[in-house]
C-alpha positions as CSV (number, residue, x, y, z in Angstrom):
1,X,0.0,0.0,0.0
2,X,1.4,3.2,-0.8
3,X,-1.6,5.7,-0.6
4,X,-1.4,6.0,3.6
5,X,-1.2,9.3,5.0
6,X,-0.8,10.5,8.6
7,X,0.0,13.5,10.7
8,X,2.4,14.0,13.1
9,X,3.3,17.8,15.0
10,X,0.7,19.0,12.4
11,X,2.8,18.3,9.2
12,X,0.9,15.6,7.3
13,X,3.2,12.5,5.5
14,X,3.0,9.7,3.3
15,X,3.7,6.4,4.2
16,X,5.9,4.6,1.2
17,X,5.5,1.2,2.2
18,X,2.5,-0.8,4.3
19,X,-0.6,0.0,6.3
20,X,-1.1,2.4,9.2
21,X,-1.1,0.5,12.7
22,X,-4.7,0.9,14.0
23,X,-6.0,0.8,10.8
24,X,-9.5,-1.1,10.5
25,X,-8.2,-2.8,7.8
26,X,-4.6,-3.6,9.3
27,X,-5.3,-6.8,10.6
28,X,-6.8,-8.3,7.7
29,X,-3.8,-6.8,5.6
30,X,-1.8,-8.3,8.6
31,X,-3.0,-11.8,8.5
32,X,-3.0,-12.0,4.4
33,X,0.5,-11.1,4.4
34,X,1.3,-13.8,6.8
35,X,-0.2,-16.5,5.2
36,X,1.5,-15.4,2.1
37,X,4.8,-15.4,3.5
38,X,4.3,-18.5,5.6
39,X,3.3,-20.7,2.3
40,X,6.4,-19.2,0.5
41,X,8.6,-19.8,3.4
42,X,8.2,-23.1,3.3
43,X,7.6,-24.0,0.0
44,X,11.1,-22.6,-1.2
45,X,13.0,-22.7,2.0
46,X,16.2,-24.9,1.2
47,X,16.1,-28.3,2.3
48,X,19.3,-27.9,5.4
49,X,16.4,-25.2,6.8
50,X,13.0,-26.4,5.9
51,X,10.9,-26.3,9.0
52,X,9.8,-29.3,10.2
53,X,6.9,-28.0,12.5
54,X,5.8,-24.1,11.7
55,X,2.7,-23.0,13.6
56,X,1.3,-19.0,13.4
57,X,-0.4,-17.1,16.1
58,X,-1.4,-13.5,14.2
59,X,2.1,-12.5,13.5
60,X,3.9,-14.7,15.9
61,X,5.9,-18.1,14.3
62,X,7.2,-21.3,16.2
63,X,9.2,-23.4,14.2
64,X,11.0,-26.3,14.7
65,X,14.3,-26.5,12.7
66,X,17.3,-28.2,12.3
67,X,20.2,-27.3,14.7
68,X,21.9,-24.6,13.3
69,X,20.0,-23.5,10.4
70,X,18.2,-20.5,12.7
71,X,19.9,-17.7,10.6
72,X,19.7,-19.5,6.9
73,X,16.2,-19.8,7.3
74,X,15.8,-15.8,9.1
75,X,18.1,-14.7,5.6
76,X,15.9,-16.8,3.7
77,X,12.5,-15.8,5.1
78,X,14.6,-12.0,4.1
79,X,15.3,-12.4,1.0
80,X,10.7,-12.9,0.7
81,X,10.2,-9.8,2.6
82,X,13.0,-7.4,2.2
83,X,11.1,-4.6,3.4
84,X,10.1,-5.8,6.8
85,X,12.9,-6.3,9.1
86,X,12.4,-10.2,11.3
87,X,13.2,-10.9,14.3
88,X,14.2,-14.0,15.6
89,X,14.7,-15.6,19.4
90,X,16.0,-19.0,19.5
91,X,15.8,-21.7,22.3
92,X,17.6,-24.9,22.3
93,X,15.2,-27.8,23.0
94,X,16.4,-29.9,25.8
95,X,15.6,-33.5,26.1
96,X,13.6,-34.5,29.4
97,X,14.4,-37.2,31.3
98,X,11.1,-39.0,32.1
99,X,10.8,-41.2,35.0
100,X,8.3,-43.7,35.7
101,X,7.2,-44.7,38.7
102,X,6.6,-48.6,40.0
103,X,3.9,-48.8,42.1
């Protein structure tokens, strides 16, 4: 979308790229671009970082990928959306011992 305007201090500007946040038609923008980006994520990631599990809450992603391939998928998902800057938190999964008790 190019055709946003808003005003800030009393001068009035143009946004160049995206929806304005509070928008009534944000989240449906939101949630179209997301499901566009998720299918094309995962459809052309490379095989090393394909996800194995990928589940979306509004704009929020788990994955579950290979160890090591956090930042080729991140540059990959990039090279999609070069406009939009992603974030990305990473937490090792840890194996848990389970125990079973004998009654």
């Amino acid at each position: 979308m190019t055709t946003t305007y808003f005003s800030f201090k009393g001068v009035i500007y143009q946004q160049n790229f995206g929806a304005a946040m509070g928008s009534p038609v944000f989240p449906l923008l939101a949630n179209l671009f997301m499901e566009w980006l998720e299918k094309q994520a995962i459809a052309t990631a490379p095989v090393e970082c394909k996800p194995k599990f990928w589940k979306r809450y509004v704009d929020d992603v788990l994955e579950l990928i290979k160890k090591g391939q956090v930042r080729n998928l991140t540059d990959h998902k990039t090279t999609l959306t070069p406009l939009i800057l992603l974030a990305t938190s990473s937490s090792p999964m840890k194996k848990r011992k389970t125990s079973r008790s004998h009654s």
